[in-house]
N, C-alpha and C positions, 0 to 999 in steps of 0.2 A: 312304386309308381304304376296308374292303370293308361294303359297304351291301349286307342285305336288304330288300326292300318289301315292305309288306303291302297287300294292295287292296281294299277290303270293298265298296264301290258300283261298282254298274254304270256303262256307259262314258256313258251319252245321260239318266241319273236325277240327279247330281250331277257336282260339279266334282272330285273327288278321284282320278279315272283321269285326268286331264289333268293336276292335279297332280302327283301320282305318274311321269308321264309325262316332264312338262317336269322333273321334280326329276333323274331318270334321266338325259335326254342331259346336263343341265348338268355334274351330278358325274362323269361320265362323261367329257366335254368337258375337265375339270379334273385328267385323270388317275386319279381313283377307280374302284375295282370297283363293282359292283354283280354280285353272288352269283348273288340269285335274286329273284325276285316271285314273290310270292304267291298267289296271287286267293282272295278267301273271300266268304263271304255271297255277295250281289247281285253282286261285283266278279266271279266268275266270268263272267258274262255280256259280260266284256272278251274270252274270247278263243272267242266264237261263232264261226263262219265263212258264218254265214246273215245276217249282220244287212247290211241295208242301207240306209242312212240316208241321204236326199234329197242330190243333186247337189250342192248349194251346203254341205252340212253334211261336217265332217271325220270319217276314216273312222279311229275310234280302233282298232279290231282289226287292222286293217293298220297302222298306225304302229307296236303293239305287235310286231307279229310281225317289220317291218324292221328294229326295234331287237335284237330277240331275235338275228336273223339277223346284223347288224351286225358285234354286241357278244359274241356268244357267250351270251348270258345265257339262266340256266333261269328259262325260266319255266311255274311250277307252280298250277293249278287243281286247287283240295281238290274232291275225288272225290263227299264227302257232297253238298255244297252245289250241284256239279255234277250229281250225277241230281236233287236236289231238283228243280232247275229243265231239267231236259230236257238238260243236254249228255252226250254221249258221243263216247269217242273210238273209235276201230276196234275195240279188244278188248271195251273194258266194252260197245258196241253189243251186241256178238257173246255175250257170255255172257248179259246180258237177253234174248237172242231178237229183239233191233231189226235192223232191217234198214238200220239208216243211220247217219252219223255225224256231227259238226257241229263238230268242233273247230278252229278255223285253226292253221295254220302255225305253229311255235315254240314251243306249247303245245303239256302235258302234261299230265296228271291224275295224281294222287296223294294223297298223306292229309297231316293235317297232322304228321306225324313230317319232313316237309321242310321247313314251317316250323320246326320245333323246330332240327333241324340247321345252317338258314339263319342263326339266331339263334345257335347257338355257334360257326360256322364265323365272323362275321362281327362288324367293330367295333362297329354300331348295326344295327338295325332301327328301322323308319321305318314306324309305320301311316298310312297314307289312307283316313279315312272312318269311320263311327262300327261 
């Protein structure tokens, strides 16, 4: 079965990018695709490249992006939600006039015409998070 993810909270606010997360290697594990993720709302904030979160605490942005790396899988942060909240990647920096960029590894930014795609490309899509 090919699975897209939707991810709407953040990595370190709720439990649904862990979710999302653990759902991915197991079907994964199991043989199934997984397409694309998604990140929307707050879930963009999964693929910061600034975040760093105390020693003893797991480092969701980098598990996201080993997996990415892995698996092959695209994974897509909507564009809107992403300047809402401060991210950019090399080009959208550059066309604001920002001087810097914040996206990790494996991630991409784009609109939501990729989840639309994700969704007909794929047998289920799977929201995490309200």
């Amino acid at each position: 079965m090919k699975y897209t993810l939707m991810v709407n909270e953040g990595p370190y606010q709720h439990q649904s990018s862990d979710t999302a997360y653990h759902f991915a290697k197991a079907a994964l594990a199991k043989g199934h695709e997984i397409f694309r993720v998604f990140f929307y709302h707050d879930g963009v904030n999964n693929g910061s490249r600034l975040s760093v979160p105390p020693k003893d605490d797991r480092l969701v942005q980098k598990q996201w992006s080993d997996l990415a790396q892995q698996h092959g899988i695209d994974m897509v942060i909507c564009i809107a939600a992403a300047q809402r909240r401060g991210l950019m990647d090399t080009a959208e920096a550059k066309r604001q006039g920002l001087d810097a960029h914040n996206i990790a590894p494996g991630f991409r930014i784009s609109g939501l015409g990729q989840l639309i795609e994700g969704s007909i490309e794929s047998d289920r899509t799977i929201v995490f998070g309200d």
